[in-house]
C-alpha positions in Angstrom: 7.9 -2.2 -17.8 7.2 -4.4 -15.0 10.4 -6.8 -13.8 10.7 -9.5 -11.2 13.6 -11.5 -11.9 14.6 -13.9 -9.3 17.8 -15.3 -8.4 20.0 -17.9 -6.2 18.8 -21.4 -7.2 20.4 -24.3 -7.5 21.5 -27.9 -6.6 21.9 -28.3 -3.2 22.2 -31.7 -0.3 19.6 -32.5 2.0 20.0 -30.2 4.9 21.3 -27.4 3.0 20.5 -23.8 2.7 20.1 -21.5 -0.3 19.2 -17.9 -0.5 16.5 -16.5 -3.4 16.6 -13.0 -4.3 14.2 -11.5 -6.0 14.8 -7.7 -8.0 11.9 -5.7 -8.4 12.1 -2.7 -11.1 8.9 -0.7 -13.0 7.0 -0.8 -9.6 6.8 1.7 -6.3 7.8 -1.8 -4.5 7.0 -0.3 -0.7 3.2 -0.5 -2.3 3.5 -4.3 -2.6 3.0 -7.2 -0.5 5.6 -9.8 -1.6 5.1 -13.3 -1.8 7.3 -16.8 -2.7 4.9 -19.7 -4.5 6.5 -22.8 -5.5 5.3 -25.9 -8.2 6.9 -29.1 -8.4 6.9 -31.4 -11.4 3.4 -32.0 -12.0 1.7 -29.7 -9.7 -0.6 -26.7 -8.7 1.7 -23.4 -7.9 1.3 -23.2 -4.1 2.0 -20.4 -1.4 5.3 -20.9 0.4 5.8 -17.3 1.9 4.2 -13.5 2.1 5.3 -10.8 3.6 3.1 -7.7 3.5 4.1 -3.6 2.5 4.3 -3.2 6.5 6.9 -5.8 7.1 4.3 -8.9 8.3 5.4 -12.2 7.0 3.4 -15.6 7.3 4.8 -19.2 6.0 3.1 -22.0 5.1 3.5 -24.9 7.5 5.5 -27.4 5.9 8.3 -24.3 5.7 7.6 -22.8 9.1 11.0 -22.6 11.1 13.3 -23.8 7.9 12.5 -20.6 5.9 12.5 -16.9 6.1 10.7 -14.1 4.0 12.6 -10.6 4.1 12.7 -7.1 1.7 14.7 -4.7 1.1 12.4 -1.4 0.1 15.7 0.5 -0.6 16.7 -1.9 -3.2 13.6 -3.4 -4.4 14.3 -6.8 -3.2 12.6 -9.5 -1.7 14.8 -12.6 -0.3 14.0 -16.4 0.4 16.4 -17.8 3.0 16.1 -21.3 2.7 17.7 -23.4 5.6 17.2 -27.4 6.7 16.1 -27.8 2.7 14.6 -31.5 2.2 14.3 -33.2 -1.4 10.1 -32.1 -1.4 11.2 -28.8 -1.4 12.2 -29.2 -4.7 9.9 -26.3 -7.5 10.3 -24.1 -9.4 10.3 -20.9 -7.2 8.5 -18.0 -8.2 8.4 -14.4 -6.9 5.3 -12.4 -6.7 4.5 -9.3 -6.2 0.4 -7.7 -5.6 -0.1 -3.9 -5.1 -1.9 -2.6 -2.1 -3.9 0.0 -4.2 -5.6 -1.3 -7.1 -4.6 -5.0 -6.7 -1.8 -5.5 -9.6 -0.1 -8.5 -9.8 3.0 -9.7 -11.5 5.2 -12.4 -11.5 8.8 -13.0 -12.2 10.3 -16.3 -14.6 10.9 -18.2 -11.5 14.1 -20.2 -10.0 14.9 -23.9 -10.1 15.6 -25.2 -6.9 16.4 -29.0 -7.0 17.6 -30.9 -2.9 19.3 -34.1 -3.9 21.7 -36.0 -2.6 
């Protein structure tokens, strides 16, 4: 069975930093590109961060220089480091993980992550 659970939200100031973690189990996870989507209240899931099998990570603009993709192939985690976090950054945040050979996909139960003063 499949897991993705995900880890480290929370309330946090403006300006703040937080770390997700998300644990991978049921899956090779070297033979998946990683990715971090968030959704606020009332809208679409969107892209925040990817980082491929190889190690190649790309970042949506708004979080370009605040935010940092990384993994962890020996223990099957992907991590979020959050830094400079601003009140629209607050979502649900949701790991995801898509296989490089015949294109599964899973997602974990996602992580509140609420920036308030």
């Amino acid at each position: 069975q499949v897991q993705l659970v995900e880890s480290g939200g929370g309330l946090v100031q403006p300006g703040g930093s937080l770390r997700l973690s998300c644990a991978a189990s049921g899956i090779i996870f070297r033979l998946y590109d990683m990715a971090w989507y968030h959704q606020a209240p009332g809208k679409q899931r969107e892209l925040v961060a990817t980082i491929t099998s190889g190690g190649t990570t790309n970042y949506v603009g708004s979080v370009k220089g605040r935010f940092t993709i990384s993994r962890d192939n020996a223990k099957n985690t992907v991590y979020l480091q959050m830094n400079s976090l601003k009140p629209e950054d607050t979502a649900v945040y949701y790991c995801n993980a898509n296989g490089i050979i015949g294109g599964s996909r899973y997602w974990g139960q996602g992580t509140q992550v609420t920036v308030s003063s």
